[in-house]
C-alpha positions as CSV (number, residue, x, y, z in Angstrom):
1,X,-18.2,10.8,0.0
2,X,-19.4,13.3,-2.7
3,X,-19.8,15.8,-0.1
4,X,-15.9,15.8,0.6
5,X,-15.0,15.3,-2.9
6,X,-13.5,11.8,-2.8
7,X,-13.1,9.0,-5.5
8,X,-14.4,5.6,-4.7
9,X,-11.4,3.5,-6.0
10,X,-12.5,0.3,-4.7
11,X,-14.8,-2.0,-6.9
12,X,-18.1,-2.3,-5.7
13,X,-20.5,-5.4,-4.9
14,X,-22.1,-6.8,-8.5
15,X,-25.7,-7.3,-6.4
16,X,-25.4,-3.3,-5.3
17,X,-28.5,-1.4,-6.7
18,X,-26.7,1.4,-7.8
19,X,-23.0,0.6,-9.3
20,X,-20.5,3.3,-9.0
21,X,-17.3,3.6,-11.5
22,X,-14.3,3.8,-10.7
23,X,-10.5,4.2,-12.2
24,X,-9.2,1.3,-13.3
25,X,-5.6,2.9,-13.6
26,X,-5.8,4.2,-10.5
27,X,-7.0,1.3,-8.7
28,X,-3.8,-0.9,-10.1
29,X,-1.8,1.8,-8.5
30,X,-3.3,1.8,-5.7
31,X,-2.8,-2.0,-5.4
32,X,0.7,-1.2,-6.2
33,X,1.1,0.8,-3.0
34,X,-0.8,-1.6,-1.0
35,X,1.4,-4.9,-2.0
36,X,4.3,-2.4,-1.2
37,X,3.3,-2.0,3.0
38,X,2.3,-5.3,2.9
39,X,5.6,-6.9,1.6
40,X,7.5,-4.3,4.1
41,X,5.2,-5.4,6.9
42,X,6.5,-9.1,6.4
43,X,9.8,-8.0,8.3
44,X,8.8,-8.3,12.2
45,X,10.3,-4.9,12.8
46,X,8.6,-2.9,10.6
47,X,5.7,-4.6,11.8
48,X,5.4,-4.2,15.4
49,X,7.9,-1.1,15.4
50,X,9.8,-1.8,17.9
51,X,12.4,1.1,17.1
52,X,13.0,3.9,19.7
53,X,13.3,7.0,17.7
54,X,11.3,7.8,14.2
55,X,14.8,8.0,12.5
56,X,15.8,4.5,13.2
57,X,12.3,3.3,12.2
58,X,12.5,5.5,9.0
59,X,16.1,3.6,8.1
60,X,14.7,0.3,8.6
61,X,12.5,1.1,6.2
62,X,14.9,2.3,3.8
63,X,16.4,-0.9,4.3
64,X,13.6,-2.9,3.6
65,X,12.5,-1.2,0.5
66,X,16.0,-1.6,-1.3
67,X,16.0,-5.2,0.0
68,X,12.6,-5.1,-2.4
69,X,14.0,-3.4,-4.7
70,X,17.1,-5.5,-5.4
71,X,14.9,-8.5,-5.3
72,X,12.8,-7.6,-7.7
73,X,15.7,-6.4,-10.2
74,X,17.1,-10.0,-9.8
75,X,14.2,-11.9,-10.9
């Protein structure tokens, strides 16, 4: 990994010999994004993407992210 220059962001194992840091911030961001696809992937069609053209698939999930949005907004 440190010859391509990336950042471990996930927290390692406490019995590994030799602990490596990481980002806190950026790992609660990274969550962020991840509970994102996984609360879009909860509606079937997103999921097994069973839309026909890229735009259509695209729209649906525009659909599904305001249907997150607005139900977040109302709690």
């Amino acid at each position: 990994m440190a010859a391509r220059n990336v950042l471990t962001q996930i927290p390692m194992r406490k019995s590994r010999k030799m602990p490596v840091g990481i980002d806190h911030s950026l790992y609660s961001l990274r969550n962020l994004v991840e509970w994102c696809f996984n609360k879009q992937k909860n509606a079937r069609r997103v999921a097994t993407r069973c839309d026909r053209t890229p735009e259509s698939f695209l729209g649906f999930i525009d659909i599904t992210s305001i249907r997150l949005w607005i139900r977040l907004l109302s709690t």
